[in-house]
N, C-alpha and C positions, 0 to 999 in steps of 0.2 A: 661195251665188252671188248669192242677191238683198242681201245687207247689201250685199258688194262695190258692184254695180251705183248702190244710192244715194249711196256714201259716195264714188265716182267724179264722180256725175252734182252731187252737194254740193258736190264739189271744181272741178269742170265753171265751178257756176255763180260761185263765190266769185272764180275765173282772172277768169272774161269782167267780170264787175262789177268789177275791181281795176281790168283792163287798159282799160275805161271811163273809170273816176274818174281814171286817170293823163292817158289821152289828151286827154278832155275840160277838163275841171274843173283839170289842174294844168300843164295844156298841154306834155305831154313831146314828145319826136318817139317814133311809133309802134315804131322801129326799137329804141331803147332800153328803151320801157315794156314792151313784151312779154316780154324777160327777165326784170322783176319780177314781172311778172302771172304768167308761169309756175314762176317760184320759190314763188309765194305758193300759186300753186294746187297744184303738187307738197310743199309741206311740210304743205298742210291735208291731201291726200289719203293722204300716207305716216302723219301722226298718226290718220288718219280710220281708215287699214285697220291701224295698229297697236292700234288699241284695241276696235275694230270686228268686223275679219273675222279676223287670224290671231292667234287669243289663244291659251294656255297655260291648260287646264282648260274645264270645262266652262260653258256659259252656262244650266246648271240650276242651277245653285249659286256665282253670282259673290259675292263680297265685299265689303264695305262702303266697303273702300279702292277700287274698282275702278265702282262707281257714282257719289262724289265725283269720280273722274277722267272719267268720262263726261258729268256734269254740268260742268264747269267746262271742257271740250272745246266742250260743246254753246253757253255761255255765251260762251265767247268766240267762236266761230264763228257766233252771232249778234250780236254786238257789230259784230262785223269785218265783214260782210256789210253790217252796215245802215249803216257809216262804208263805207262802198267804194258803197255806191248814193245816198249821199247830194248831193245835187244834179245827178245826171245823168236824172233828170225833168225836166220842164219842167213849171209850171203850165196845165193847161187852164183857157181865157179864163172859163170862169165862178169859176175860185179868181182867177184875177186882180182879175177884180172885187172879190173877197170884199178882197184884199190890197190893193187901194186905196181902198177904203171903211174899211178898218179902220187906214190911216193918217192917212185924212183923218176925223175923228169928226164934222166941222160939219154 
């Protein structure tokens, strides 16, 4: 129950940060990006709990082939998160400073 619960709550946050970067950042109408934001986040959570929570065999004795697969889940699922949160920060004013001092070097 608890893998479930992260692999939901992972899938949770990867939706909301999609559905950000679309709205914000690529300027869709909200009405459209949500379809994707939910596509993305229901095919991260069905790979998340197919690999995850309802496996075939035991997780005393997974396989070799089956931890490559969990790595490169894990890999791209932080790939993907971190391009779906990218530029919907804002710099707080003391990095601003840092970013216009570091343009202007005189």
């Amino acid at each position: 129950m608890g893998r479930a619960v992260v692999v939901v709550l992972l899938a949770l946050l990867l939706r909301c940060a999609s559905l950000i970067q679309l709205v914000e950042s690529w300027t869709w109408p909200p009405q459209v990006a949500i379809f994707l934001a939910a596509f993305v986040g229901q095919l991260s959570q069905s790979i998340g709990l197919g690999l995850i929570v309802f496996v075939p065999g035991s997780w005393l004795h997974p396989s070799p082939s089956r931890w490559q697969a969990l790595t490169i889940a894990a890999v791209a699922y932080t790939v993907f998160l971190r391009l779906a949160c990218m530029g919907s920060i804002n710099l707080i004013p003391e990095e601003a400073y840092y970013w216009n001092y570091a343009q202007h070097l005189d």
